[in-house]
C-alpha positions in Angstrom: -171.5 -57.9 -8.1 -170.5 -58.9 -11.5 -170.9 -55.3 -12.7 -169.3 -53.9 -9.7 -166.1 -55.9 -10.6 -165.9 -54.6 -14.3 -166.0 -51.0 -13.2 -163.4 -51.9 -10.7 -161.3 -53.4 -13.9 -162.5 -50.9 -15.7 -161.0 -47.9 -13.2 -157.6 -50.2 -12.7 -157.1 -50.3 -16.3 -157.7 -46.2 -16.9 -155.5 -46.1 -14.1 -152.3 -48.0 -15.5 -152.7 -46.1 -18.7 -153.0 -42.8 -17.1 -149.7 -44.2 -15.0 -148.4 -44.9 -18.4 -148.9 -41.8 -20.2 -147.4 -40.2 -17.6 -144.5 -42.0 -17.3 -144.0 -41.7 -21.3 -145.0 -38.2 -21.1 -142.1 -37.7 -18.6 -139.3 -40.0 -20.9 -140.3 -38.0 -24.0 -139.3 -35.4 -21.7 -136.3 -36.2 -20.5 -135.2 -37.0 -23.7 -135.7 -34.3 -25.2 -133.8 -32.6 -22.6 -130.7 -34.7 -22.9 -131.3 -33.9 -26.7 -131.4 -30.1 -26.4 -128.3 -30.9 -23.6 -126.3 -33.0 -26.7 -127.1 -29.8 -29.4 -125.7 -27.4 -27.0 -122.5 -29.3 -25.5 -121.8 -29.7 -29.3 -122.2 -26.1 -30.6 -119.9 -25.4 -27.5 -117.8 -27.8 -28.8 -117.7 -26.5 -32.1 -117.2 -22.9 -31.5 -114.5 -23.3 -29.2 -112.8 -25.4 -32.1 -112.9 -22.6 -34.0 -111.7 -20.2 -31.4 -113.6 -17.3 -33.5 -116.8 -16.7 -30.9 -119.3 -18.1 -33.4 -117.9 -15.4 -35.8 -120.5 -14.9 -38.9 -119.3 -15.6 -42.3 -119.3 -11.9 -43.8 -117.2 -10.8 -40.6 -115.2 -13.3 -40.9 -114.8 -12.0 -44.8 -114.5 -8.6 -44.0 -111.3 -9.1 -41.5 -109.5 -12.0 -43.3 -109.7 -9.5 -46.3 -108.3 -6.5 -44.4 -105.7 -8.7 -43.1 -105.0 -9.9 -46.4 -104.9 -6.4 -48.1 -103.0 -4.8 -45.5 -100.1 -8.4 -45.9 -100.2 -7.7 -49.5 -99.5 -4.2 -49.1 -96.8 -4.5 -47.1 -95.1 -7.2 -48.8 -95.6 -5.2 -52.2 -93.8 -2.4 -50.7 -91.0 -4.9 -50.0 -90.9 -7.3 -52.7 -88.7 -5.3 -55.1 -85.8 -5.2 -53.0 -86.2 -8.4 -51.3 -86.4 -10.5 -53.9 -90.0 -12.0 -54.0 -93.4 -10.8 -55.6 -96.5 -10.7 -54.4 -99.5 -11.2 -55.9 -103.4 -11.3 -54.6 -105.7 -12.8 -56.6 -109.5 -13.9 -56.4 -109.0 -13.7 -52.3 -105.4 -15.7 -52.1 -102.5 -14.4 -51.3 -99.1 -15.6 -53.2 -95.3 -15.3 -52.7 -93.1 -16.2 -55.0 -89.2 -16.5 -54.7 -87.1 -17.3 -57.9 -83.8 -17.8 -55.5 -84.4 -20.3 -54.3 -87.7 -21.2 -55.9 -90.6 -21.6 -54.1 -94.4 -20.3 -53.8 -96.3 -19.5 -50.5 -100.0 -19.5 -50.7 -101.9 -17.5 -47.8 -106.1 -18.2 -48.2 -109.1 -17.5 -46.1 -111.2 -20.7 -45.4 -114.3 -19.3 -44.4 -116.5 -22.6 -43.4 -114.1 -23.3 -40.1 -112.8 -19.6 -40.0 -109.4 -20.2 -40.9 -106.9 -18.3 -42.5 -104.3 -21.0 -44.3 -100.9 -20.5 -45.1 -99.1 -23.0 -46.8 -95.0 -22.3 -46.7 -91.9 -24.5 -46.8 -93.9 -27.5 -47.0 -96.1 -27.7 -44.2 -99.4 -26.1 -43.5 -100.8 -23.2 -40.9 -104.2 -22.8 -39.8 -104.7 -19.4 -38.2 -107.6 -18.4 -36.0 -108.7 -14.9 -35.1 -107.8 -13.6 -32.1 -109.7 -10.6 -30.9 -106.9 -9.5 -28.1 -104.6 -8.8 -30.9 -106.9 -7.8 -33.3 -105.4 -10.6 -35.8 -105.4 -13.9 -37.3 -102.8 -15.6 -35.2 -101.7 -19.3 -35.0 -103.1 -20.9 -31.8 -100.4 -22.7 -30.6 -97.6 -19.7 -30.5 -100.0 -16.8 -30.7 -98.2 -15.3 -33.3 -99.6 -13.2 -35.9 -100.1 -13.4 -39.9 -97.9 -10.6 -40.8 -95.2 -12.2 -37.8 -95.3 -15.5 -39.7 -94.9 -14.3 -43.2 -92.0 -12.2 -41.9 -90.2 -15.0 -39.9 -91.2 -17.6 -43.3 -89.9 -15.0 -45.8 -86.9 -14.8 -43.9 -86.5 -18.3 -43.4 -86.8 -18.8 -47.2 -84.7 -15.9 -48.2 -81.6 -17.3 -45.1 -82.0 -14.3 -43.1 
């Protein structure tokens, strides 16, 4: 009888741990569902932030430095006559004024996919926007070139 007992205890307690394993089997799990779940929601997170559809940096490279180019073209072929110069150096863009005085700095910041323009004292973070084939600024949806236009003019009180 004794014997029968301890096989009996014996069985119960393979039992429980089986029950056990499963049920830590089945947390594990779940965890790492909700973990895969958390990684996703934030990448979703994250790219939308950037607004660039998870653009890679040397594409993100090769347009901000068209965009650049073509600005510095354009502003080159204006500068003598409108009384600013333009200068691109070592990826930045700079516009100077010498009445009145005053420097604007455009730069690619290529970890958040930004182009920066930093004019009359405040800063704009521009994100590409593939419907107008452009860095634009998010909020108003207008351009690089539209910005530098309306900030050159604003400088220069046209």
């Amino acid at each position: 009888m004794r014997h029968c007992l301890e096989s009996v205890a014996i069985a119960t307690a393979a039992t429980v741990r089986e029950r056990a394993r499963t049920c830590a089997t089945a947390r594990i799990g779940d965890i790492r569902y909700r973990a895969a779940t958390v990684r996703e929601r934030a990448h979703e997170r994250s790219t939308a932030r950037i607004g660039n559809n998870c653009m890679d940096e040397q594409e993100f490279k090769r347009k901000a430095d068209a965009s650049l180019n073509s600005l510095y073209r354009s502003l080159t072929a204006e500068s003598e006559d409108a009384g600013f110069e333009a200068d691109f150096n070592s990826g930045a863009l700079a516009i100077e004024f010498e009445d009145p005085p005053a420097k604007f700095v455009i730069s690619p910041n290529t970890p958040v996919r930004q182009i920066w323009v930093s004019a009359h004292s405040r800063s704009f973070k521009l994100d590409w926007d593939a419907a107008k084939g452009d860095f634009a600024l998010p909020e108003t949806g207008e351009t690089l070139p539209a910005l530098i236009r309306s900030a050159i003019g604003k400088q220069l009180g046209k």
